[in-house]
C-alpha positions as CSV (number, residue, x, y, z in Angstrom):
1,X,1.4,17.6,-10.3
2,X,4.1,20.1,-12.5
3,X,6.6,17.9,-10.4
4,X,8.0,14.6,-11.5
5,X,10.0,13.1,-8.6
6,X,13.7,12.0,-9.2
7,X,14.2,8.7,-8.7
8,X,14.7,6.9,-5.4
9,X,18.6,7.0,-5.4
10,X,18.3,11.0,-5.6
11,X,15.5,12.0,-3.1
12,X,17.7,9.5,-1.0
13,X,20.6,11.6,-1.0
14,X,18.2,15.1,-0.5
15,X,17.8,13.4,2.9
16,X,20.7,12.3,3.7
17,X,21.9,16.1,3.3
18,X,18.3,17.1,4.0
19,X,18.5,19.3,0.5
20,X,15.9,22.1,0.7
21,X,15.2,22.2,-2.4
22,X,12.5,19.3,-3.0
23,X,11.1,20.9,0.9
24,X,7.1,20.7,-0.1
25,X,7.9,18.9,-3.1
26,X,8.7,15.4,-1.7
27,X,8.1,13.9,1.4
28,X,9.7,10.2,2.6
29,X,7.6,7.6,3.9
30,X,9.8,5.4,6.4
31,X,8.5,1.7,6.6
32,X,10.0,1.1,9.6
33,X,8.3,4.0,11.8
34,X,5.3,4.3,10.0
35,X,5.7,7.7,9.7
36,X,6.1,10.4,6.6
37,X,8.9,13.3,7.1
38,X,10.1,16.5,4.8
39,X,13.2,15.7,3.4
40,X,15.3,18.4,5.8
41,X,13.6,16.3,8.8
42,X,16.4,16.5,11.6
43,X,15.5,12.8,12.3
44,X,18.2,10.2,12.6
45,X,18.0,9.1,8.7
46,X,16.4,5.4,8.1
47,X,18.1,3.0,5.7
48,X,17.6,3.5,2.0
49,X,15.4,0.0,1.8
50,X,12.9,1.1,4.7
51,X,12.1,4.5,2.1
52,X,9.4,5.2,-0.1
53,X,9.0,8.8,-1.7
54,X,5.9,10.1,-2.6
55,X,4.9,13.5,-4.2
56,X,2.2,14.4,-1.5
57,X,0.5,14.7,2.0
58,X,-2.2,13.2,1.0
59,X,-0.2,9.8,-1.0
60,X,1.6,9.4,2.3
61,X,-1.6,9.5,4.4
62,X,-3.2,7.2,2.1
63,X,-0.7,4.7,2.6
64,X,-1.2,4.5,6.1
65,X,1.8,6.9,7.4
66,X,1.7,9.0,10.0
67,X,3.1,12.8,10.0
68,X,6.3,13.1,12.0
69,X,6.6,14.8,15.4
70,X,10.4,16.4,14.5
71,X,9.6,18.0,11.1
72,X,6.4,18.1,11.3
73,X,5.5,18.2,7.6
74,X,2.0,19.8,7.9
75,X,2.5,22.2,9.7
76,X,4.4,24.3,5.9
77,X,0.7,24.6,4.5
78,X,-1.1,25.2,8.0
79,X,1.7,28.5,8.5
80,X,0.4,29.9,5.2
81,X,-3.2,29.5,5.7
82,X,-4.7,30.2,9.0
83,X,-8.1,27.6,8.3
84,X,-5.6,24.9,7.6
85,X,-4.0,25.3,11.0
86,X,-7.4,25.5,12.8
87,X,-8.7,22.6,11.1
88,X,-5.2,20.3,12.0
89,X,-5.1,21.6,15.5
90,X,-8.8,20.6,15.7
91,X,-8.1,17.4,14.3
92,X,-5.0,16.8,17.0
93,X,-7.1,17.3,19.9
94,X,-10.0,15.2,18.7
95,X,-8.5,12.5,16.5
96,X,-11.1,10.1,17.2
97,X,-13.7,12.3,16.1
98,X,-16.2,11.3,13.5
99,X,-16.1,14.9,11.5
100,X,-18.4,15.9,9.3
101,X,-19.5,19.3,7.3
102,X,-21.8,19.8,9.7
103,X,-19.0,20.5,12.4
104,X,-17.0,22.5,9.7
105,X,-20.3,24.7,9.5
106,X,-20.6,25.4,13.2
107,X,-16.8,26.5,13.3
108,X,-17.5,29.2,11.1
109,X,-15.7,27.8,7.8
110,X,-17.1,27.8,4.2
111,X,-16.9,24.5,2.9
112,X,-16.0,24.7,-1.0
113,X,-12.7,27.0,0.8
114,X,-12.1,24.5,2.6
115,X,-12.0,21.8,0.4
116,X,-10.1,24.1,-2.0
117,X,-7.3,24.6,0.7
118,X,-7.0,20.9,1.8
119,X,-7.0,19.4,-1.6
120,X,-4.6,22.0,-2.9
121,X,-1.9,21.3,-0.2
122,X,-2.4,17.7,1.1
123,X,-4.5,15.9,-2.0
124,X,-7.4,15.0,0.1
125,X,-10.7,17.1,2.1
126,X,-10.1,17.8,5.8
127,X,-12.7,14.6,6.2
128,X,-11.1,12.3,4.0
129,X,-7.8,12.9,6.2
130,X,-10.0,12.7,9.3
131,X,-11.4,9.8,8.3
132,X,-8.1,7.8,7.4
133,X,-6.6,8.5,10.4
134,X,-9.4,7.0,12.5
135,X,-9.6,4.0,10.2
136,X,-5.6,3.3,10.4
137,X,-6.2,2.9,14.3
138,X,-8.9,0.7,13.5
139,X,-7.0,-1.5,10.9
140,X,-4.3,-2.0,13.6
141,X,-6.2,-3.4,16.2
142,X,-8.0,-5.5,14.2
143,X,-4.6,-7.1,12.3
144,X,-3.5,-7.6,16.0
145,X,-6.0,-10.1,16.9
146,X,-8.4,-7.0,18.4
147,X,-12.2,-7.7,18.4
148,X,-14.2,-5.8,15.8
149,X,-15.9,-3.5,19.2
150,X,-12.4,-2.4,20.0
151,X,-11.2,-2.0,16.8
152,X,-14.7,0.3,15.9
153,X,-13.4,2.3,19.2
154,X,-9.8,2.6,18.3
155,X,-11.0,4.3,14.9
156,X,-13.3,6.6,16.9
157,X,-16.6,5.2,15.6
158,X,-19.7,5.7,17.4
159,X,-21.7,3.8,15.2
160,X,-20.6,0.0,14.6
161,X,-22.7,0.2,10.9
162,X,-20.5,3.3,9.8
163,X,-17.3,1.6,10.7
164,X,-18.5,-1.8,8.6
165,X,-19.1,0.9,6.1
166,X,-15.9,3.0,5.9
167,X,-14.0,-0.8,6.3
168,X,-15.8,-2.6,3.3
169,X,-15.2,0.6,1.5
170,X,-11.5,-0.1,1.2
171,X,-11.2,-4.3,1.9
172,X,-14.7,-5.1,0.2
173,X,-15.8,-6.8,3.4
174,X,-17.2,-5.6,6.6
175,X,-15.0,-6.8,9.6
176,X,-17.7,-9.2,11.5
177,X,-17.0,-11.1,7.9
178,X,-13.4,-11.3,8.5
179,X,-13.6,-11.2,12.1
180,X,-14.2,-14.8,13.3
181,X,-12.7,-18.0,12.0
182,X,-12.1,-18.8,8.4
183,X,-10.7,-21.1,6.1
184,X,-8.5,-18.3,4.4
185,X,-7.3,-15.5,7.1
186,X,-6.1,-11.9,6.0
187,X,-3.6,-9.9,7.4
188,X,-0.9,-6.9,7.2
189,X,2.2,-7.7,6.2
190,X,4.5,-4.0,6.5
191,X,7.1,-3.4,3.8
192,X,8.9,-0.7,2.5
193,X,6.9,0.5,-0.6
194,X,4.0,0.6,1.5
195,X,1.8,-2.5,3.5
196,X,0.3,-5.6,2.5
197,X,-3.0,-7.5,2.5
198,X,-2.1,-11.3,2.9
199,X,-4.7,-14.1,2.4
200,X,-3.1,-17.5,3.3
201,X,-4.6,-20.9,4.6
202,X,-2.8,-23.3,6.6
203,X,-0.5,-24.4,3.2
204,X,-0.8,-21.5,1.0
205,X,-0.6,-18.3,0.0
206,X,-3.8,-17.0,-1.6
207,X,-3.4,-13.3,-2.2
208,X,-0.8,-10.7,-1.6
209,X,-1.4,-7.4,-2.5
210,X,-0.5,-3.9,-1.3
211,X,-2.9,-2.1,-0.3
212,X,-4.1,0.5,-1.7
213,X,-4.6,-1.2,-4.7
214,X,-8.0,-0.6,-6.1
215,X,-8.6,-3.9,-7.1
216,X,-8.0,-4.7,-3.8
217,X,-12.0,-4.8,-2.7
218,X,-12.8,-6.7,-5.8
219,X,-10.4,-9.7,-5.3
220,X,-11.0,-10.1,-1.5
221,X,-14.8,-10.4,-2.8
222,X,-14.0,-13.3,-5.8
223,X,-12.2,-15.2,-2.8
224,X,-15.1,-14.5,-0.2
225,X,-17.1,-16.2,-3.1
226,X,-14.9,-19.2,-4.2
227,X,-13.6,-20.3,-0.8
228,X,-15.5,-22.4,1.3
229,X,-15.3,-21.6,5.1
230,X,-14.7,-18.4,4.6
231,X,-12.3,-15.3,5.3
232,X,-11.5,-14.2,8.6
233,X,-8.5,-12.2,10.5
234,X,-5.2,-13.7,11.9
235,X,-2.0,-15.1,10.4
236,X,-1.1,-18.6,9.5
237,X,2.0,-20.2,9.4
238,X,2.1,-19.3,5.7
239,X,1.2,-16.3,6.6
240,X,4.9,-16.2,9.1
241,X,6.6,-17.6,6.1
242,X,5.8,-15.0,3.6
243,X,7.0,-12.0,6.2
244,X,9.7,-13.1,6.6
245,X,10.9,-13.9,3.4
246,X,9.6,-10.9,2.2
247,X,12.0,-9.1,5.2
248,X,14.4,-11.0,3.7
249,X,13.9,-10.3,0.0
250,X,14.0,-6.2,0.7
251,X,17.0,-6.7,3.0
252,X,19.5,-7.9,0.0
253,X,19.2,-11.8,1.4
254,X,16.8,-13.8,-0.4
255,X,16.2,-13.3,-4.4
256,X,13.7,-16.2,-4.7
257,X,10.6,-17.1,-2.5
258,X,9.6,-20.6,-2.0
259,X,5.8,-19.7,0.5
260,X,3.4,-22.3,-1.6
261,X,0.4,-20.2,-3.2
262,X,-2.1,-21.1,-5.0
263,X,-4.3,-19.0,-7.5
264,X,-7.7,-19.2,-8.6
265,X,-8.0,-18.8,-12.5
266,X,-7.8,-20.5,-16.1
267,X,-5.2,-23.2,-16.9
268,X,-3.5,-20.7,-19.3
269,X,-3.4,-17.9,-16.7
270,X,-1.6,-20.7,-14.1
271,X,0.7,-21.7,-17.4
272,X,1.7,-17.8,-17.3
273,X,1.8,-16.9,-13.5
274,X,4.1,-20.1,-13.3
275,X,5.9,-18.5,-15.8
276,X,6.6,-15.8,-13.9
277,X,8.1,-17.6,-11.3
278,X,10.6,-18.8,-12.7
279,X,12.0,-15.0,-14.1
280,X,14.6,-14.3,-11.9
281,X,15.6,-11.6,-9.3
282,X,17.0,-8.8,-11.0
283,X,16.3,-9.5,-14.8
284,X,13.2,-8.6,-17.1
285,X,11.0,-10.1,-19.3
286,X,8.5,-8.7,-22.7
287,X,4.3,-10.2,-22.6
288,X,6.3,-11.5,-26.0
289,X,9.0,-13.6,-24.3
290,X,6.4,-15.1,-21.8
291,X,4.1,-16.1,-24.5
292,X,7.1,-17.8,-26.6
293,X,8.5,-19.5,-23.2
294,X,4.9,-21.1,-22.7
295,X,4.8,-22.1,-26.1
296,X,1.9,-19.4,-27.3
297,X,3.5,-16.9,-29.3
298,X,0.3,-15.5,-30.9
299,X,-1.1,-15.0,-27.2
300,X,0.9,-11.9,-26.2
301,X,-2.8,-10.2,-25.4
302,X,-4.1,-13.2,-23.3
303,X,-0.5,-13.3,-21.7
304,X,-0.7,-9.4,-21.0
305,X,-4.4,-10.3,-19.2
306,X,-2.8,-13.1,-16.8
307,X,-0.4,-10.9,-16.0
308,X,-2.7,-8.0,-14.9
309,X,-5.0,-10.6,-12.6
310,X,-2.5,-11.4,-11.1
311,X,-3.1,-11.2,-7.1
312,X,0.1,-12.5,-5.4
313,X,2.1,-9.0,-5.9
314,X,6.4,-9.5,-5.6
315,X,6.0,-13.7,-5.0
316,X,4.3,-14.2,-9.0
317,X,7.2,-11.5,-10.0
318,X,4.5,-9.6,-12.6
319,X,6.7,-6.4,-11.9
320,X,9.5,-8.1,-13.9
321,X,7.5,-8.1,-17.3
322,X,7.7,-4.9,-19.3
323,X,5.9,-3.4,-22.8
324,X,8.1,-4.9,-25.9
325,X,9.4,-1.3,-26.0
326,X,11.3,-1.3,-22.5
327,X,8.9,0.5,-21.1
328,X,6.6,-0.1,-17.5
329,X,3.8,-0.6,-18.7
330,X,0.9,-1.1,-16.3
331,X,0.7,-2.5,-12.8
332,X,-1.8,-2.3,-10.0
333,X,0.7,-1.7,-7.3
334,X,1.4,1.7,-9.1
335,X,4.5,2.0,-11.3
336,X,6.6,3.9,-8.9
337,X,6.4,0.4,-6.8
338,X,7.6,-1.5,-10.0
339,X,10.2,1.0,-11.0
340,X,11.3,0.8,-7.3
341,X,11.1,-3.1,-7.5
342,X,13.4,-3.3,-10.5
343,X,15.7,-0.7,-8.6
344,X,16.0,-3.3,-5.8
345,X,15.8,-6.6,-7.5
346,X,19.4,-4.7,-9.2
347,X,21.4,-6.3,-6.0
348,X,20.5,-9.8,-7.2
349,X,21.6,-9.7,-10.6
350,X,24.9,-11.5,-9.5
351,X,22.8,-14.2,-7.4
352,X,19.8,-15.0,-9.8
């Protein structure tokens, strides 16, 4: 991209006054529809916490939004290229279709052009669009209690092994693993900078991560592997708790979270992720000024680690620790999510 998005505060304002001129620059993802919109949408405008703003089609798609039915913000790139409009309209009457080149062959399309043209305006292929479309249907169902069948029809899959495929793809488990039972049970949590994996038992919080996090796969595996009685589907009490304090904590009224967790890793990595529990709302901390409050100040590298493997995103506050310089440094969520974290956390500065 030779765009670097203002921050929140200004897209915010292009929307309000639907501003033209970040049209195909920036598009809003709107937690509280699901839904992604161009910033002239003539939509009644959602409240500044319910916004995310990402760069392109394919980011919002990717985060599990859906285009809007007022501004409809594909339809820019399908008006200047007529195999993008086939292709979408194709894709509108047969959403639950499992596409493939094969079928992009038969229509009469070459496929390099077209995965020139989809990657150039939306960031992703025509089948990688197809296919995340069928799989957000399939996700749904499934965080609602659905039975994996359903769910595998819901994301239009004819074949139950290619659904397990495309699902342990992005969670790192096929669903029939996650399906039944379980000590530990996952589930979506919504929020808005983007949804949330939860992992909880019936007294803690295990793992909270958003997600399209790539490590995402990898620690849903490590607590497949460390947890007897398994992983399955469905929300716990714990589970309740975190949503709604999580509600809470994006709607200005709670600048501390109290849902127990628990966290699998070294005594020194517990010493730190404690650590960052007690940083509060709305103020920031150096690796360096962890280490010194734990009582390691040579171990600004090992603190740095902890910090990084950490897998309860927002409740063990890692967004709150920044490079010794002031600036973001790394973090899995993506830094627009901890720059927009900070942004928030602002509100509580008078309350922490």
């Amino acid at each position: 991209m030779l765009f670097d998005l203002p921050d929140h505060d200004t897209l915010y304002q292009a929307l309000l006054s639907r501003d033209a001129r970040f049209d195909g620059q920036a598009y809003v993802c709107v937690a509280s529809t699901g839904v992604f919109c161009r910033l002239t949408c003539p939509a009644r405008k959602p409240l500044s916490t319910n916004c995310t703003f990402r760069a392109t089609i394919g980011e919002c798609i990717e985060a599990g939004f859906r285009p809007c039915l007022r501004c409809h913000p594909l339809q820019a790139a399908a008006g200047s290229d007529p195999t993008i409009a086939a292709l979408l309209r194709a894709l509108d009457d047969q959403p639950g279709r499992r596409w493939s080149e094969q079928d992009l062959k038969d229509m009469g399309h070459d496929l390099s052009t077209v995965r020139r043209s989809f990657r150039r305006h939306f960031g992703m292929t025509f089948l990688e669009m197809a296919r995340q479309r069928r799989l957000r249907e399939g996700f749904e169902t499934l965080s609602g209690g659905g039975p994996v069948i359903a769910a595998q029809v819901d994301a239009g899959f004819e074949s139950a092994s290619a659904f397990r495929v495309a699902f342990a793809r992005i969670l790192g488990a096929a669903p029939a693993e996650l399906a039944h039972g379980g000590h530990l049970r996952a589930s979506w949590i919504p929020t808005p900078l983007g949804d949330m994996v939860a992992v909880a038992s019936d007294t803690h919080l295990h793992l909270l991560e958003f997600v399209d996090r790539k490590a995402l796969p990898t620690e849903l595996q490590k607590l497949l592997a460390a947890t007897p009685g398994g992983l399955g589907l469905g929300r716990t009490r714990i589970t309740e708790q975190a949503a709604a304090e999580l509600e809470a904590f994006f709607a200005g009224r709670l600048p501390r979270f109290s849902t127990p967790v628990h966290q699998l890793g070294s005594a020194f990595s517990r010493e730190v992720w404690d650590e960052l529990r007690r940083i509060p709302a709305g103020e920031i901390r150096s690796y360096a000024d962890v280490a010194r409050r734990i009582g390691r100040p040579s171990a600004t590298r090992a603190v740095a680690r902890a910090n990084g493997a950490n897998q309860i995103a927002l409740m063990v506050p890692c967004h709150r620790v920044m490079g010794a310089d002031g600036s973001l440094t790394g973090y899995g969520g993506g830094l627009w999510r901890k720059q927009r974290l900070l942004e928030i956390e602002r509100q509580y500065r008078p309350m922490a």
